[in-house]
MIVEX-49403 format. One line per 4 residues: number of its first residue (from 1); their letters; for each residue x, y, z of C-alpha. Coordinates in steps of 0.02 Angstrom, whole numbers, plus 32768, in hexadecimal, padded with zeros to 4 digits. Layout:
<zatis>
NUM> A> X Y Z  ...
</zatis>
This chain:
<zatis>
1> XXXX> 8000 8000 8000  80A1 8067 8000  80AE 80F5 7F77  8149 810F 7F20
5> XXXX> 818F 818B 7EB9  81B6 8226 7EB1  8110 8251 7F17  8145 81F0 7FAC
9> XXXX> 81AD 8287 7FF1  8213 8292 80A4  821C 8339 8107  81C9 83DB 80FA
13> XXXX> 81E0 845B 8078  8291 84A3 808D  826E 855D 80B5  81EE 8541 8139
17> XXXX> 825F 84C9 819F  82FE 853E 819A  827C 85BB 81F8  8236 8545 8269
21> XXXX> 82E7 850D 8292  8332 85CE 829F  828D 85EF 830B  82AE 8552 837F
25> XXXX> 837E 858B 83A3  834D 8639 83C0  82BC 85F9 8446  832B 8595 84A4
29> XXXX> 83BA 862D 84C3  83B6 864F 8571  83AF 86FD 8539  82F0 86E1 84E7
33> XXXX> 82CB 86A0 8592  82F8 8730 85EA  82AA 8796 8570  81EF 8740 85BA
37> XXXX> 8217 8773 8671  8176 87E8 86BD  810A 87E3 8743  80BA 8742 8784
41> XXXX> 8000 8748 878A  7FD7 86F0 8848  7F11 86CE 8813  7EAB 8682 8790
45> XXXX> 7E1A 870B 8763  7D98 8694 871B  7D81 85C4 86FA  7DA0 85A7 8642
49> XXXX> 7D21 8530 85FB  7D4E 8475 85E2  7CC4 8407 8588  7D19 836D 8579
53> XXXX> 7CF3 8300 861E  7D85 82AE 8663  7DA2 81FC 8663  7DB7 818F 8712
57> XXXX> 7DFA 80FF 86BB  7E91 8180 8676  7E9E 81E1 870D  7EBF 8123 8777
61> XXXX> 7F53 80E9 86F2  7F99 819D 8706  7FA9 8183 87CD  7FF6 80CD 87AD
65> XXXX> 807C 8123 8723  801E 80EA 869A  801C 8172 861B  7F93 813A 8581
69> XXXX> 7F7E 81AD 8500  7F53 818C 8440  7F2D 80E5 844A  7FE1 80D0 8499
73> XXXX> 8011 8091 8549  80B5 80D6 8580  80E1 8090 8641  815D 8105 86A9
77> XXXX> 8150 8106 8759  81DE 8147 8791  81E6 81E5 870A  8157 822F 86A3
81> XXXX> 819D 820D 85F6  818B 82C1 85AF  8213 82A4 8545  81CA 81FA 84FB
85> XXXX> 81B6 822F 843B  81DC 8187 83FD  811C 815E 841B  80EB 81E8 8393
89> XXXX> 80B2 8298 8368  7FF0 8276 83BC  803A 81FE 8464  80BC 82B6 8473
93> XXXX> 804A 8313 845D  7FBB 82DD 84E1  8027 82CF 8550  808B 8385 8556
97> XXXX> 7FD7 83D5 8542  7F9B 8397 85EB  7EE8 8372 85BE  7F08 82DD 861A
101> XXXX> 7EEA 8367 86C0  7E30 833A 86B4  7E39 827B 86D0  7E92 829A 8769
105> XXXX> 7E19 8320 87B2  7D7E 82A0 878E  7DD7 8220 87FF  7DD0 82AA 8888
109> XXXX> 7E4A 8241 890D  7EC5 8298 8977  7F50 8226 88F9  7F06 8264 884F
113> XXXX> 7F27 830E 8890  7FC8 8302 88E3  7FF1 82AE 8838  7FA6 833A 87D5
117> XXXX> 800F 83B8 8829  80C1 8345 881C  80A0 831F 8751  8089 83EA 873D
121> XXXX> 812F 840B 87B7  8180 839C 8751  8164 83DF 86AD  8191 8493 86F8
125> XXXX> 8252 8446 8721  8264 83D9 8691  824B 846A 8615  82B9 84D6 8641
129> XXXX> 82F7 8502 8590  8276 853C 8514  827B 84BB 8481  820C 84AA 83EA
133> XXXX> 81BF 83F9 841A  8164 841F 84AD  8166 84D5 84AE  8108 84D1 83EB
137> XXXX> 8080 855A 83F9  7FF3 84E8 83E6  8035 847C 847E  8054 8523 84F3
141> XXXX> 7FBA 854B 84D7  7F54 849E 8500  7FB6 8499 8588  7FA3 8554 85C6
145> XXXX> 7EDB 8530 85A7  7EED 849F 860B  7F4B 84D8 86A0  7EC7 8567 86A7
149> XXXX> 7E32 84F2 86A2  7E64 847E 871E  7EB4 8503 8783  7E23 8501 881A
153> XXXX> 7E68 8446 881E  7F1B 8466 8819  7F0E 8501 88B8  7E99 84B1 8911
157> XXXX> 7F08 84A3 89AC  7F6B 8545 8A04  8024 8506 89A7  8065 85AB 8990
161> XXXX> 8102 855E 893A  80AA 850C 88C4  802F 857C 8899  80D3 8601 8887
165> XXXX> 8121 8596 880D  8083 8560 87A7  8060 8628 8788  8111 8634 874D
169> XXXX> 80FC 859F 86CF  8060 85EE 8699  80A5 8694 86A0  8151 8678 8628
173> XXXX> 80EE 85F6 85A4  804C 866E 858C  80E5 86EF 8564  8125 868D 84E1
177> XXXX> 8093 8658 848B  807B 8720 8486  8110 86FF 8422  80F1 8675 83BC
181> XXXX> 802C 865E 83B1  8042 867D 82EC  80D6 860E 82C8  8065 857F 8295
185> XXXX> 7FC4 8574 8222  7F34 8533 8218  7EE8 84D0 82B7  7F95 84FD 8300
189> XXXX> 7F60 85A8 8301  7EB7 85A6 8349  7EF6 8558 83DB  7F6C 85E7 83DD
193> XXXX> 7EE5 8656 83E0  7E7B 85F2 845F  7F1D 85E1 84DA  7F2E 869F 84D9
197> XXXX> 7E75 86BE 84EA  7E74 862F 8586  7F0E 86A8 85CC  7ED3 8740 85A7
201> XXXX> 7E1F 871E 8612  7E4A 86BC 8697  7EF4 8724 86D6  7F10 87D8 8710
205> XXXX> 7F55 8851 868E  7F25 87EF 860D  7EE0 887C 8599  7F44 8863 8528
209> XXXX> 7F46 87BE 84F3  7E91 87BD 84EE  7E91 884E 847C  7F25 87D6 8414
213> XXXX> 7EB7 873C 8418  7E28 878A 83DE  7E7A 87CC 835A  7EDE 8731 8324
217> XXXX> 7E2B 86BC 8338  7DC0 8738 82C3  7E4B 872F 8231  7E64 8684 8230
221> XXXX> 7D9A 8669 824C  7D8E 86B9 81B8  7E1A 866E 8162  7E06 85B9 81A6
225> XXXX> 7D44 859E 81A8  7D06 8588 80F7  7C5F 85CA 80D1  7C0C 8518 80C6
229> XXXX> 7C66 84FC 8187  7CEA 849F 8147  7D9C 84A8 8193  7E15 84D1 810D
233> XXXX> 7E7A 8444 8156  7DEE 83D7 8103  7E15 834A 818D  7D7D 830A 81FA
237> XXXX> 7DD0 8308 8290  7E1B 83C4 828B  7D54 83DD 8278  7D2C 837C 8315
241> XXXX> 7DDC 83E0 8367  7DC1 8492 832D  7CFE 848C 8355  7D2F 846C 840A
245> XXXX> 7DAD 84D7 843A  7D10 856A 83E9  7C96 8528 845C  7D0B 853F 84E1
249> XXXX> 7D31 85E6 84B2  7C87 861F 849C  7C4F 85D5 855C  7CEA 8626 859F
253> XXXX> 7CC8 86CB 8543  7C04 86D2 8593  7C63 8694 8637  7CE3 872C 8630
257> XXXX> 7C27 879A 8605  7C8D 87C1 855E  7C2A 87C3 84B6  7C41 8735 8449
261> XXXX> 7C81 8778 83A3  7C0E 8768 8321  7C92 86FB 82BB  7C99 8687 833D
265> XXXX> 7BDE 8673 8340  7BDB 8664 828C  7C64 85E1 828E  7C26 8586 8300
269> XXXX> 7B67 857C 82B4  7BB1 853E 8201  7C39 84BA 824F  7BBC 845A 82A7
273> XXXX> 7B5A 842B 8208  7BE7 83F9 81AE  7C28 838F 823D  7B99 8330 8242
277> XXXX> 7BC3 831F 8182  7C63 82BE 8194  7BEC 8247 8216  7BDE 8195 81C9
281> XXXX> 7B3F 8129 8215  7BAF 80F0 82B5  7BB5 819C 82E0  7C63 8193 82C7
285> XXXX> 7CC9 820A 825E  7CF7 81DC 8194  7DB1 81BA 818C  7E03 8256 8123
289> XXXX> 7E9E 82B7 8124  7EE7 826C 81C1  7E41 824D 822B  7E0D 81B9 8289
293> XXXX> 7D54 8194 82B1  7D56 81E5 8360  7CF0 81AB 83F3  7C25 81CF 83D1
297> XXXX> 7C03 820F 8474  7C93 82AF 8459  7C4A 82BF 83B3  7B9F 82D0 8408
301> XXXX> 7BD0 833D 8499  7C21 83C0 8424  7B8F 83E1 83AE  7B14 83DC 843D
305> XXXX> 7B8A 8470 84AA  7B96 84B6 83F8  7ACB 84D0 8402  7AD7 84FE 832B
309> XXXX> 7A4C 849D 82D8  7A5B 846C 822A  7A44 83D9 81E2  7AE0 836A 8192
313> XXXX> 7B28 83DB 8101  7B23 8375 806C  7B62 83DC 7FF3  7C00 8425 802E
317> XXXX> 7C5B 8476 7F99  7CF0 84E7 7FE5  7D41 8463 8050  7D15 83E6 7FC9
321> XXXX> 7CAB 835D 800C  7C15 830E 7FE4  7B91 82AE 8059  7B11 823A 7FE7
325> XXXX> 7A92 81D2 8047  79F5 8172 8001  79B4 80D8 8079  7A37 80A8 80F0
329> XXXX> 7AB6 80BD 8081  7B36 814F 809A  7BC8 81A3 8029  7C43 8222 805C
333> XXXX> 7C9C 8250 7FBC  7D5F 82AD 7FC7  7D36 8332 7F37  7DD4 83A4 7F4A
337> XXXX> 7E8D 8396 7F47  7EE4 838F 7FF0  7EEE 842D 8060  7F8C 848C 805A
341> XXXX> 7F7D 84CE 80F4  7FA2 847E 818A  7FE3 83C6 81AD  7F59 834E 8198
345> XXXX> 7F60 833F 80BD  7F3F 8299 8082  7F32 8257 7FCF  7EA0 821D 7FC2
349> XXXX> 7E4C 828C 7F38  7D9D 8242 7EE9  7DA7 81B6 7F81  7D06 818E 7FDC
353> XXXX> 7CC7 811A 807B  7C1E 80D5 805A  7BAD 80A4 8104  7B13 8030 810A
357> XXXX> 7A9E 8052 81B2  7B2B 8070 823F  7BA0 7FD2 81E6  7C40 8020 8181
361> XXXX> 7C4C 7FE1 80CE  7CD1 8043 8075  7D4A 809A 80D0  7DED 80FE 80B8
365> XXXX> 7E7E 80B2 8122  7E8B 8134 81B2  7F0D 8187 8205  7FB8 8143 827E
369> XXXX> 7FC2 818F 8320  805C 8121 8335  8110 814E 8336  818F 8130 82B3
373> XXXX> 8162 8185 81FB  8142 80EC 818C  808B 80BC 81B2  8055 817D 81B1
377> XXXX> 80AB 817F 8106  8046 80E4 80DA  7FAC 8113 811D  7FAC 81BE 80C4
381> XXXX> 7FCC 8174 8017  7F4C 8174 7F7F  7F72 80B5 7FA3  7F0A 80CC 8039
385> XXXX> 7E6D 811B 7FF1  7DD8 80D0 7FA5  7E08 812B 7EFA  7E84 810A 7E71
389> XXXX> 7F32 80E7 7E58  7FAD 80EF 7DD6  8058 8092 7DC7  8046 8096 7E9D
393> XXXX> 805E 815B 7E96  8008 81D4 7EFE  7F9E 823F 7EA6  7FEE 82DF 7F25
397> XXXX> 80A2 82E0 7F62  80AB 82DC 801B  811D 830A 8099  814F 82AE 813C
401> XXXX> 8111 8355 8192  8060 8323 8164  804E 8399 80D8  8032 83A3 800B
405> XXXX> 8095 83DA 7F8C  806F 83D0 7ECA  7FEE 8357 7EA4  7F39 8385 7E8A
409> XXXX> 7F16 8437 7E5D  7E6D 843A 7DF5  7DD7 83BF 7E25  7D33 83EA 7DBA
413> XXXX> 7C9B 8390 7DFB  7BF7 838D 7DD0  7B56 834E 7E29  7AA4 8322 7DF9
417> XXXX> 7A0D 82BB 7E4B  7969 828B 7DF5  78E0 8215 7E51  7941 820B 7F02
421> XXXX> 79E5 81D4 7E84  7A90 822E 7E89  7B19 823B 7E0C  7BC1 8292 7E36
425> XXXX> 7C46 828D 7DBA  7CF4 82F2 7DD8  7DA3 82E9 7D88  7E4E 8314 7DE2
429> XXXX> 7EF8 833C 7D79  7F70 82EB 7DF9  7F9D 8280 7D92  7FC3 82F6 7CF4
433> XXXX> 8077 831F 7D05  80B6 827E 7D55  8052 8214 7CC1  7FE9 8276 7C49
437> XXXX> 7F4E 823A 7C84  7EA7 8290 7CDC  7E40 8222 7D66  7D88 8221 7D33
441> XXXX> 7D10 81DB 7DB9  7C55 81C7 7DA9  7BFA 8191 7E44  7B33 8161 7E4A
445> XXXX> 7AC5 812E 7EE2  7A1A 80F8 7EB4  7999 8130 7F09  7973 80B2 7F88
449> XXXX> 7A29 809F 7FBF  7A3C 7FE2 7F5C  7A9F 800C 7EF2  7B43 8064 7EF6
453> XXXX> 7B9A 806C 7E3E  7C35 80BC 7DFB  7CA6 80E3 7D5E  7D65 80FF 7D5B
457> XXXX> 7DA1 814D 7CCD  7E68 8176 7CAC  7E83 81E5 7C17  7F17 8220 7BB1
461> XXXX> 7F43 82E1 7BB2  7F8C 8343 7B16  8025 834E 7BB0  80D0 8328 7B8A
465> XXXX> 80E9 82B4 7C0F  80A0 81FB 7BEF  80B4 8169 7C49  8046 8104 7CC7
469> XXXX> 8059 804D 7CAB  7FCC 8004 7D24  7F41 8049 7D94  7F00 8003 7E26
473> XXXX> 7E41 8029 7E5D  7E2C 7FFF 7F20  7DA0 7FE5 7F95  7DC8 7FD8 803A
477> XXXX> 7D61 7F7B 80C0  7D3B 7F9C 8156  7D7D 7F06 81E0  7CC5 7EC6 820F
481> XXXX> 7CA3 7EA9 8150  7CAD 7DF5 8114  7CF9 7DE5 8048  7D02 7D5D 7FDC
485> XXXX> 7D19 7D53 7F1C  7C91 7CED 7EDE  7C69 7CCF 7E14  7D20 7C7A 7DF1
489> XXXX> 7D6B 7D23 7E2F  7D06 7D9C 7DC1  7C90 7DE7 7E63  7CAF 7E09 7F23
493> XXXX> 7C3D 7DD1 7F9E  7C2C 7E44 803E  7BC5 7E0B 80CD  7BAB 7E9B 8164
497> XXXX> 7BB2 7E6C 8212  7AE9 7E7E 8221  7AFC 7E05 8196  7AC4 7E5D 80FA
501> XXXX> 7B05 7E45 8058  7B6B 7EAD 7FC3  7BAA 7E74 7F31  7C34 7EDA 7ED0
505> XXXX> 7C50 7EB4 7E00  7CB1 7F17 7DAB  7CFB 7F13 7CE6  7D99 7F61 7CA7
509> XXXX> 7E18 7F04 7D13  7E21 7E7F 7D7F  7DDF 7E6E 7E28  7E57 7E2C 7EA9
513> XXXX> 7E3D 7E1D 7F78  7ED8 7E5F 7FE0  7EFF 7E8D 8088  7EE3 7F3E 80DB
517> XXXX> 7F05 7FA7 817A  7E93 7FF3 81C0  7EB4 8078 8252  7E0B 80BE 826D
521> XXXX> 7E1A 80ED 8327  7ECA 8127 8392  7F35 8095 83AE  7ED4 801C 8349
525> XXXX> 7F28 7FBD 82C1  7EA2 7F34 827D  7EBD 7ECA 81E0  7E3A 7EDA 8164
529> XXXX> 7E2D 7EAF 80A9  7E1F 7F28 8015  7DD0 7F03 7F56  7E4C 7F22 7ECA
533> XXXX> 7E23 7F38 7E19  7EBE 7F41 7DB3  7EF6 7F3E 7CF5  7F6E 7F96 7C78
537> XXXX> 7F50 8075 7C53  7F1A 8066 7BA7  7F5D 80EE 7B11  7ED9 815E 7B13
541> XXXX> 7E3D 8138 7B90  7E32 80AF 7C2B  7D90 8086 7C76  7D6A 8025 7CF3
545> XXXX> 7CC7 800B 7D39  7C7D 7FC2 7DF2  7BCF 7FAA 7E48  7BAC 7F7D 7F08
549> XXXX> 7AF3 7F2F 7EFD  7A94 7F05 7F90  7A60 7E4C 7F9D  79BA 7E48 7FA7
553> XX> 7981 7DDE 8059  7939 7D34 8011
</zatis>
């Protein structure tokens, strides 16, 4: 499922790591440090809001040294492993933003406290020296947000030492995120903004950063929340992410007896809809640019503190999805080439997931939370998408930093419905200049949901470049789905865990069974099977053609 290539690229664009690197030496001077020194604040102002209940199950593995984060168990008992990067970019990144305060409060013993206070202490004298890992902007300010939320927690007991020393933290890193709130983009960014909002409420002579944050949330608002309540991100789970730090805000905003902004309102009321757009019948999230499926009952929490009615958005044009249901049968289409913006880009162009009732059907292979860089670059791949393939090449380059380069540029859709029917049909160039060729797909759901047909089509450009020996056209499966080729080989067989029946035929290539990943949730790893139709790129015009038909109960 690997991609190879010249669009199977390591490391980040050049320019924007020498700054990032420059950035991270000049942070760590002891001169930058001294340059944050001011006055301590010795009182919080106001409790932040905190939807997300914590978790007694966390907060008991946390007092036995038992650190679980991502899907990931990490045991250290005699040191908190805040160095432990090894585990990956989501385990790191859990853990240094101190969410993980909450699961300890709901405990409420005497030894969830006592631990509470030593985990925080201990951050404060291992990081000393202000590096880019856990000093990123995005991680200051989770962990700023979180130190102020479960500060009543923290202080609950006369320690004037401690409560000295916590102000300090807090004090030197809500200084430098002053600094750096706009060194990242995207999702990186808000959480900027939210940190120095969080800061600017909650602790004296905080003016200032309020006046900043506000600032900093209504640009990127308006330059992050597409006008169908997309994130430009285009991921599912940055949705799920970005929606809840803005119901926060907004409850901490009424809290402080501020006014809500009116782009925060409006952001707010159009992200909920389309949330509920990237919802497959499980009430789980569809697996796109980096996102697992999420736990339902978050899911549920956020739109309901969200309050924003509006039903699913179906047609959602500016981030490039589309949501087609008839029956119990559900399609989320990928209509757009991957974001540029931020670190979630996968290439999965023109893929889809298909859902029948709350059982999985189709799915995209999800995202690693893991460590190490070679099942992220896996799962990312065009390999890894319910779409097309040619010669095992992505249809975007990708960097290890999780973002695009060339690739996709142009995708033209076009949608119609007649009688409860729906046809979509869209084109990407991504393969133009590697190959000369344009992916056509054409998609149709009949009315009642039975019947789920499609058309591949690979044609030559008037380009320069040719090439493009074979294509590959894959459906993955989810786990729970049962697949057998049937017909000596020429049709699939797919029986559902509730036990009904698809068959997939397709012409144009032949149909082969092979293994899959799928990573659907944190952690989780599960072999699955994917359908493969593959044959020769013709001179001038490949089609291939496919149907998923209901079996009819007998």
């Amino acid at each position: 499922m690997m991609a190879r290539g010249r669009r199977a690229k390591a490391g980040a664009p050049a320019f924007g790591g020498m700054l990032a690197a420059l950035r991270g030496i000049g942070y760590a001077s002891p001169a930058y440090r001294l340059s944050l020194a001011g006055r301590t604040p010795d009182r919080l102002l106001l409790q932040p809001a905190d939807m997300i209940p914590g978790d007694a199950g966390r907060g008991n593995a946390l007092l036995a040294g038992e650190y679980v984060f991502a899907g990931q168990r990490v045991s250290a008992e005699e040191a908190p492993p805040w160095d432990r990067r090894a585990t990956g970019e989501a385990w790191f990144g859990e853990l240094q933003s101190f969410g993980w305060l909450r699961d300890l409060r709901v405990v409420a013993t005497v030894a969830t406290h006592d631990r509470a206070k030593s985990l925080v202490l201990d951050w404060i004298a291992s990081h000393g020296a202000i590096e880019p890992g856990a000093w990123r902007p995005d991680l200051v300010a989770r962990r700023v947000c979180a130190w102020l939320a479960q500060a009543e927690f923290l202080l609950r007991d006369p320690d004037e030492a401690f409560s000295r020393r916590f102000f300090q933290a807090l004090a030197l890193q809500v200084r430098h995120l002053a600094r750096t709130a706009r060194d990242g983009d995207g999702v990186v960014r808000l959480a900027a903004a939210k940190g120095l909002l969080y800061s600017g409420l909650c602790l004296p002579d905080g003016s200032r950063r309020t006046l900043m944050g506000l600032k900093l949330l209504n640009a990127e608002l308006g330059r992050q929340v597409l006008p169908d309540g997309g994130h430009i991100e285009r991921s599912p789970s940055a949705q799920l992410a970005v929606l809840c730090d803005l119901v926060d805000l907004r409850a901490t905003l009424v809290t402080a007896q501020r006014a809500v902004p009116a782009a925060l309102q409006t952001a707010i009321d159009r992200m909920a809809p389309m949330l509920r757009a990237y919802r497959h019948g499980d009430n789980g999230l569809a697996l796109f640019n980096d996102s697992v499926a999420e736990e339902p009952w978050l899911i549920d929490l956020v739109l309901a503190q969200a309050d924003a009615r509006g039903r699913p958005q179906a047609n959602a044009p500016h981030v490039g999805f589309r949501r087609i249901q008839a029956g119990r049968t559900l399609t989320i289409v990928d209509l757009s080439s991957p974001a540029r913006l931020g670190r979630h880009a996968h290439a999965g162009t023109l893929s889809f997931e298909t859902s029948v009732g709350k059982e999985r059907l189709i799915v995209n292979c999800g995202a690693w939370r893991g460590g190490g860089g070679t099942w992220s670059r896996a799962l990312r791949a065009t390999a890894a998408h319910s779409t097309l393939t040619v010669d095992d090449t992505n249809s975007t380059e990708l960097f290890d930093d999780g973002r695009a380069g060339a690739g996709v540029g142009r995708v033209e859709v076009d949608h119609q419905e007649q009688d409860g029917a729906t046809w979509i049909e869209a084109s990407h160039d991504g393969y133009v200049e590697p190959f000369g060729l344009t992916h056509r797909r054409r998609l149709y759901l009949s009315a009642d949901g039975s019947d789920l047909r499609g058309e591949d089509i690979l044609s030559r450009t008037q380009n320069k470049f040719e090439g493009g020996r074979s294509f590959a056209v894959r459906f993955h499966l989810h786990p729970e789905v049962q697949a057998s080729l049937v017909r000596d080989g020429s049709a699939v067989l797919l029986r559902l865990p509730s036990g009904a029946g698809w068959q997939m035929r397709a012409s144009g290539g032949a149909i082969g069974l092979n293994e899959s990943i799928y990573a659907g949730s944190p952690g989780e790893h599960r072999r699955s099977e994917q359908i493969v139709v593959t044959g020769p790129v013709e001179a001038t015009e490949t089609t291939v053609k496919w149907a998923f038909r209901r079996i009819p109960k007998g």
